[in-house]
C-alpha positions as semicolon CSV with decimal commas, in nm:
position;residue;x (nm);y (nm);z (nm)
1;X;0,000;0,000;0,000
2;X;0,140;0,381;-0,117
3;X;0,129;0,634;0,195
4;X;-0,073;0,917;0,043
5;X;0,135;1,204;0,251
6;X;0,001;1,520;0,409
7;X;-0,365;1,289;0,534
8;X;-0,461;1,390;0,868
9;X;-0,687;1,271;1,144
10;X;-0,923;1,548;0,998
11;X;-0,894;1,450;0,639
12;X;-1,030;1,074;0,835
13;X;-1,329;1,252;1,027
14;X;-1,432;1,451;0,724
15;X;-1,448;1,084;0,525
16;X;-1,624;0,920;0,820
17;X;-1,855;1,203;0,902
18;X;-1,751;1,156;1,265
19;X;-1,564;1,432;1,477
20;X;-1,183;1,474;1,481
21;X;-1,221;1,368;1,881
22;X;-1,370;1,025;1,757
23;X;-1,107;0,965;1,503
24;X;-0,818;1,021;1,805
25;X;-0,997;0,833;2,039
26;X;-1,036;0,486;1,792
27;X;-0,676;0,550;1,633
28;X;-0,523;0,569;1,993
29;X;-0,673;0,295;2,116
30;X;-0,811;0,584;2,446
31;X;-1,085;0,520;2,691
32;X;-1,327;0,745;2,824
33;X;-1,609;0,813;2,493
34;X;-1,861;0,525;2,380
35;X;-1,793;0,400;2,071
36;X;-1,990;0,166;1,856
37;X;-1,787;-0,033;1,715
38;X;-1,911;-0,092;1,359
39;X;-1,782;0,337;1,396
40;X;-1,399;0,197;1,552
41;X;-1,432;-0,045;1,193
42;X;-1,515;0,237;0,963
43;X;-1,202;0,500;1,128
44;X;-0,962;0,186;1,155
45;X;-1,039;0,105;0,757
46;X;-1,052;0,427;0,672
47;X;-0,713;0,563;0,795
48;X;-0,590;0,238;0,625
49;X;-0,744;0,300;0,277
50;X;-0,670;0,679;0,296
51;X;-0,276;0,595;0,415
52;X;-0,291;0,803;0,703
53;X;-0,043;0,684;0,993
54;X;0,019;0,882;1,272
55;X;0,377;0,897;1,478
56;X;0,470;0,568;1,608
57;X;0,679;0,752;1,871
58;X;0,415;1,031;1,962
59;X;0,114;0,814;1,951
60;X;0,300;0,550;2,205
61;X;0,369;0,855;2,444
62;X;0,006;0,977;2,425
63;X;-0,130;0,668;2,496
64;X;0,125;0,439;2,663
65;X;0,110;0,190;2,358
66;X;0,414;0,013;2,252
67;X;0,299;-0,011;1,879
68;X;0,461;-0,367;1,878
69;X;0,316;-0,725;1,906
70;X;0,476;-1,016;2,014
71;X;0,531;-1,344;1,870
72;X;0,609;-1,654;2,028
73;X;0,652;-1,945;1,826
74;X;0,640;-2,291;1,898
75;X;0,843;-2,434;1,628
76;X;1,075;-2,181;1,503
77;X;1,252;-2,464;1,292
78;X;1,023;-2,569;1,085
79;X;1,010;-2,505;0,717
80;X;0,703;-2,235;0,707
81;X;0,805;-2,025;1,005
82;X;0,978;-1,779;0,711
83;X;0,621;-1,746;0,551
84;X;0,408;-1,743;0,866
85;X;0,647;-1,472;0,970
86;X;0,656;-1,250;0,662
87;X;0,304;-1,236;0,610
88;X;0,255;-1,169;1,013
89;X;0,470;-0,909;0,934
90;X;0,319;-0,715;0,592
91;X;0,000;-0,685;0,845
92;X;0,163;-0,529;1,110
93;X;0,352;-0,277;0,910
94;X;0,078;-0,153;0,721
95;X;-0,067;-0,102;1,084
96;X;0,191;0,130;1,193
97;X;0,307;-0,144;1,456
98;X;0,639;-0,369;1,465
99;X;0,741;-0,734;1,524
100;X;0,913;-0,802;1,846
101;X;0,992;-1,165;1,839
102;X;0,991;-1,332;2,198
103;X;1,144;-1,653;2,318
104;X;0,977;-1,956;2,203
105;X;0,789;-2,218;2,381
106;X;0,679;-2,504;2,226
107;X;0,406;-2,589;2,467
108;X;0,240;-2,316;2,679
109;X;0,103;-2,490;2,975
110;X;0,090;-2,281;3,278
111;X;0,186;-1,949;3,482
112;X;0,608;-2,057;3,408
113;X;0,535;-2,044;3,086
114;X;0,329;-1,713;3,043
115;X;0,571;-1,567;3,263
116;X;0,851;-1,432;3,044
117;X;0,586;-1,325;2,766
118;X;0,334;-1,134;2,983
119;X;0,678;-0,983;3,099
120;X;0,654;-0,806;2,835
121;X;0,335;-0,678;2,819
122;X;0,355;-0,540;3,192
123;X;0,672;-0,347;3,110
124;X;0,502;-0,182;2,820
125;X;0,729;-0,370;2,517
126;X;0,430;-0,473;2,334
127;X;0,106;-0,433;2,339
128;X;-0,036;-0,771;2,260
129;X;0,064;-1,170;2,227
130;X;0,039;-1,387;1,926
131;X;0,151;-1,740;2,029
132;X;0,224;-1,956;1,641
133;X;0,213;-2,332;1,629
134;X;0,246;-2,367;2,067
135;X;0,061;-2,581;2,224
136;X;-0,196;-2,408;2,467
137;X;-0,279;-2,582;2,808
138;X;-0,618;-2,483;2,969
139;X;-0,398;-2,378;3,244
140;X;-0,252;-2,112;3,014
141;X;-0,554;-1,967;2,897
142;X;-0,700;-1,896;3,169
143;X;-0,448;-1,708;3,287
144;X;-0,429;-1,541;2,973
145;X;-0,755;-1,451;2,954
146;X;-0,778;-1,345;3,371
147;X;-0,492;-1,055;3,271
148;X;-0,684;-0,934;3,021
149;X;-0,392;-0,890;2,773
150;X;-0,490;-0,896;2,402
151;X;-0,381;-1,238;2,235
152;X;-0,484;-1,470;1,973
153;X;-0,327;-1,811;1,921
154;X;-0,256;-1,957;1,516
155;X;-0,222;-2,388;1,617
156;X;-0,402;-2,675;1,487
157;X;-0,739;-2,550;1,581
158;X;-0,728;-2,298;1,358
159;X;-0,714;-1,862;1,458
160;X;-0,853;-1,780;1,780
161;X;-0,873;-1,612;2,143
162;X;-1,016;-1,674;2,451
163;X;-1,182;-2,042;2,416
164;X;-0,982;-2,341;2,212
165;X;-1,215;-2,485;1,974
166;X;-1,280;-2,829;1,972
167;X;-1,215;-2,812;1,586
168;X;-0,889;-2,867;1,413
169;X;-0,757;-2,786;1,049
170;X;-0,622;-3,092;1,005
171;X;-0,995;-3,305;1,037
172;X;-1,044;-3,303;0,676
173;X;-0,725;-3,422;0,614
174;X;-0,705;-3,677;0,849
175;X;-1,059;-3,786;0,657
176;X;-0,849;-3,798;0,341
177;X;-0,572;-3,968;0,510
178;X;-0,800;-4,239;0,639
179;X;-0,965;-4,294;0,304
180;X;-0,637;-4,338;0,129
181;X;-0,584;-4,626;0,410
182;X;-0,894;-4,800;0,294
183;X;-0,760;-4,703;-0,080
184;X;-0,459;-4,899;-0,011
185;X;-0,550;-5,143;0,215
186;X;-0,317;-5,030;0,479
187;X;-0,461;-5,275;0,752
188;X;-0,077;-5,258;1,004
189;X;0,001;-4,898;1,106
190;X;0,252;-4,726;1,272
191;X;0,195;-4,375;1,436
192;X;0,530;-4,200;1,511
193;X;0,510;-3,931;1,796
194;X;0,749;-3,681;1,975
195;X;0,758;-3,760;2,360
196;X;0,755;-3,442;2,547
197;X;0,768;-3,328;2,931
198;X;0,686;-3,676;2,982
199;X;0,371;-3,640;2,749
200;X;0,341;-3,895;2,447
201;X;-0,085;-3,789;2,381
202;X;-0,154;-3,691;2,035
203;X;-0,460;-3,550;1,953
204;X;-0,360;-3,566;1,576
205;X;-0,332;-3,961;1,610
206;X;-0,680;-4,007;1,829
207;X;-0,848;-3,834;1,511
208;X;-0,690;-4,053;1,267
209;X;-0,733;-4,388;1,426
210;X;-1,097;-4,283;1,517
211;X;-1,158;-4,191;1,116
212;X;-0,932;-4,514;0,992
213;X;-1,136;-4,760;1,237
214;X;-1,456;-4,602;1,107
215;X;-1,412;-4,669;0,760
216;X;-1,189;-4,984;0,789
217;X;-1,239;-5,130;1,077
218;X;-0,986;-5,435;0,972
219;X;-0,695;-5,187;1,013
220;X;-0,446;-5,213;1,358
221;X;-0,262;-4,976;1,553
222;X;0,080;-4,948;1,748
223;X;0,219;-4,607;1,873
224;X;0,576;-4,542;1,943
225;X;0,724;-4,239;2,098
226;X;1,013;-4,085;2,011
227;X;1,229;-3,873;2,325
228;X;1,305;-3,499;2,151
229;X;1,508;-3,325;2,476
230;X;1,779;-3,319;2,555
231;X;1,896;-3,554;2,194
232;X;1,985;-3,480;1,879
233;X;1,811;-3,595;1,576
234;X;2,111;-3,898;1,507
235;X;1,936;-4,021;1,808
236;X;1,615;-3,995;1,698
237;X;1,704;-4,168;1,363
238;X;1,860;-4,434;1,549
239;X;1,513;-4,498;1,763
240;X;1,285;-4,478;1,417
241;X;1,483;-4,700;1,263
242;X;1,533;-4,976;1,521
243;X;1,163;-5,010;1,575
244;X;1,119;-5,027;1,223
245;X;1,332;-5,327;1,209
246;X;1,163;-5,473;1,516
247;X;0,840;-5,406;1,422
248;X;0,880;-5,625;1,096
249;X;0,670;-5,548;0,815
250;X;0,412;-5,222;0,830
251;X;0,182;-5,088;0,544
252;X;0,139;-4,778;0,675
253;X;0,384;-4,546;0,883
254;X;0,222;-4,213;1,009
255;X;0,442;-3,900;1,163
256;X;0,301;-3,613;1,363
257;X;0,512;-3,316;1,284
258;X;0,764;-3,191;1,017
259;X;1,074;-3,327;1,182
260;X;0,982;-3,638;1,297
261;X;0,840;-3,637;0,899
262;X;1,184;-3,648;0,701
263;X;1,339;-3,822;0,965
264;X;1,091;-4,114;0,923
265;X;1,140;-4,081;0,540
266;X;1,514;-4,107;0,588
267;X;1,498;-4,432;0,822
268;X;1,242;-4,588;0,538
269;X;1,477;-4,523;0,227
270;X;1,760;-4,612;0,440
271;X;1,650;-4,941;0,543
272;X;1,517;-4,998;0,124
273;X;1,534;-4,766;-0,098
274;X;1,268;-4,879;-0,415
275;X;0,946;-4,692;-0,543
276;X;0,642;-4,777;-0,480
277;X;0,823;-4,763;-0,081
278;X;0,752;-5,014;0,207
279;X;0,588;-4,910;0,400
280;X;0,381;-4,632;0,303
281;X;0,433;-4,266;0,499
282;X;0,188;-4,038;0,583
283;X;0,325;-3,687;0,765
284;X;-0,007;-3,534;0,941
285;X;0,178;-3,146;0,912
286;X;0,251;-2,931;0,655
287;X;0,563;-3,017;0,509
288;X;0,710;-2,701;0,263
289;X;0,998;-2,855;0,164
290;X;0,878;-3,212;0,090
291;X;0,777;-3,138;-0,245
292;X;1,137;-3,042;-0,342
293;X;1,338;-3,406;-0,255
294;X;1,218;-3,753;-0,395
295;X;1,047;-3,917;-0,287
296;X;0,736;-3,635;-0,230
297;X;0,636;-3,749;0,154
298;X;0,249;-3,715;0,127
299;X;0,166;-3,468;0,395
300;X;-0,100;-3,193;0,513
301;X;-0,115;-2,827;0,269
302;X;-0,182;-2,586;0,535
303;X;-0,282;-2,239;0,448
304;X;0,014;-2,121;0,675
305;X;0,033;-1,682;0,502
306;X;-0,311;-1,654;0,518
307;X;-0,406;-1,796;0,871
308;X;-0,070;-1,527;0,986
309;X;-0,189;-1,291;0,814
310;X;-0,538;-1,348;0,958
311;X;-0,413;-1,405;1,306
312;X;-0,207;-1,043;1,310
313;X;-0,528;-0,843;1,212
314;X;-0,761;-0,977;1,449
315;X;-0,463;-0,925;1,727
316;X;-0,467;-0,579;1,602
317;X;-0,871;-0,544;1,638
318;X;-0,842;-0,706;1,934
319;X;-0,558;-0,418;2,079
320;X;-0,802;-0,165;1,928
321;X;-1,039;-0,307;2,136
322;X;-1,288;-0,443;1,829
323;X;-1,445;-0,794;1,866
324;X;-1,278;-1,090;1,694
325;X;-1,392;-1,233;1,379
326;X;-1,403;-1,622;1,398
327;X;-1,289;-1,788;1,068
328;X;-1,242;-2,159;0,983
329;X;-0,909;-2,292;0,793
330;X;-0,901;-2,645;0,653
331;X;-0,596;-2,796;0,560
332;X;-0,590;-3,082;0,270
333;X;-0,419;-3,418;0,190
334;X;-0,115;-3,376;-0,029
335;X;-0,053;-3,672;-0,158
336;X;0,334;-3,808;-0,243
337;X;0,530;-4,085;-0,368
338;X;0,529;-4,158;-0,037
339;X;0,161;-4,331;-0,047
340;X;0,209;-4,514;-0,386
């Protein structure tokens, strides 16, 4: 978007056919004057469309706003943290605001992990939490919500604030995922997870076996979980791998998350490398870089720009005290070599 130079908060009122007053009071986020706010909408939009962006600087004096988010993200490594993070950050900018980038936690589950982030909030560093890809414990939320600090989560149920929904982005493509089971008569299956804090659950893996068993009930389960802290992935390798050779002969293997995806892949061509592969791998995450090596790895296409992009304006509404807009994001079955 081009600044148009020389637009002031009048030139906004005058558009709006509100008062100069209203226009500071929505812009500056300022208590004190009822305002609708299908009237905070119109100024916010308006100011955008017209270009008009006040002093970062003076506005954060005037008001005690940092003009800065922060973003803590639970799995900086992974292959679409660079897109989740420039299209986070094309929304913010054309806000007025910046990008402060906190330390990350992979799962948020209570008040020592909230901690260091509302930190930042209470010393007046930003001015509202976006928490990518972490895993949110009820614990957590509540808290959250209790201090009253603006903050919307982007995970695997989707954009949202306040509540969790029960709904994930990933159901339809565990639906696919199950059907290509049936497809291929994948009836032995393998479901690889990361062990963590002690925790081996996997909400991803009680959806799939609940859609596989529903379709084809013929088809049988075994989990093994895989210990991430404190090794390195050689280790990790080494674990795959050896319970692939115990475990004798599987149709299907199924990974949870990005790593533990080409890490799987690597212990299957490893152990034989021939097309179609034995057994058959199925990574339940998005995986960005999968489609550039061969074998493709089928895996989940997750709309990863536009649910950041999403998730940093409704942060933004949220600062400017407007009411979140729900929206649902569905991920889909990319199917590989991998599945052949």
């Amino acid at each position: 978007m081009s600044v148009k130079h020389g637009i002031t908060s009048k030139d906004v009122a005058r558009v709006c056919g509100v008062s100069q007053a209203t226009v500071s009071y929505v812009i500056n986020n300022k208590s004190g004057k009822r305002i609708s706010a299908e009237t905070k909408e119109l100024v916010l939009e308006t100011a955008q469309r017209l270009g008009y962006h006040p002093n970062s600087a003076a506005r954060g004096m005037r008001t005690s706003l940092s003009q800065s988010i922060g973003i803590i993200m639970g799995r900086p490594e992974d292959n679409g943290f660079n897109d989740i993070l420039r299209s986070i950050h094309k929304v913010v900018r054309e806000m007025d605001f910046t990008l402060t980038l906190l330390p990350s936690h992979r799962i948020i589950e209570d008040e020592t992990d909230t901690a260091e982030s509302m930190a930042f909030y209470s010393a007046n560093r930003v001015d509202g939490l976006l928490f990518a890809f972490c895993e949110m414990g009820t614990k957590a939320v509540e808290i959250l919500n209790e201090s009253g600090i603006p903050y919307v989560v982007l995970n695997a149920h989707g954009v949202w604030t306040k509540t969790q929904p029960e709904y994930q982005y990933i159901a339809r493509a565990i639906n696919q995922s199950a059907e290509l089971c049936l497809a291929n008569r994948s009836e032995r299956i393998l479901l690889f997870n990361y062990e963590r804090r002690k925790k081996t659950s996997s909400r991803k893996f009680d959806l799939f076996e609940a859609s596989v068993s529903s379709i084809y009930p013929e088809a049988v389960f075994e989990r093994c979980s895989i210990l991430a802290e404190g090794r390195d992935e050689s280790e990790q390798l080494a674990d795959i791998s050896a319970r692939l050779e115990q475990g004798g002969d599987y149709d299907l293997v199924v990974s949870a998350t990005q790593r533990l995806g080409f890490l799987v892949q690597y212990a299957i061509m490893r152990r034989r490398f021939a097309l179609p592969q034995r057994p058959r791998h199925i990574c339940l995450d998005d995986l960005h870089a999968a489609q550039e090596i061969y074998p493709t790895i089928t895996c989940i296409d997750i709309p990863l720009a536009e649910m950041g992009a999403y998730a940093a304006h409704q942060l933004l509404r949220t600062i400017k005290g407007l009411p979140f807009e729900e929206k649902r994001f569905d991920g889909a079955l990319k199917v590989g070599n991998s599945t052949e």
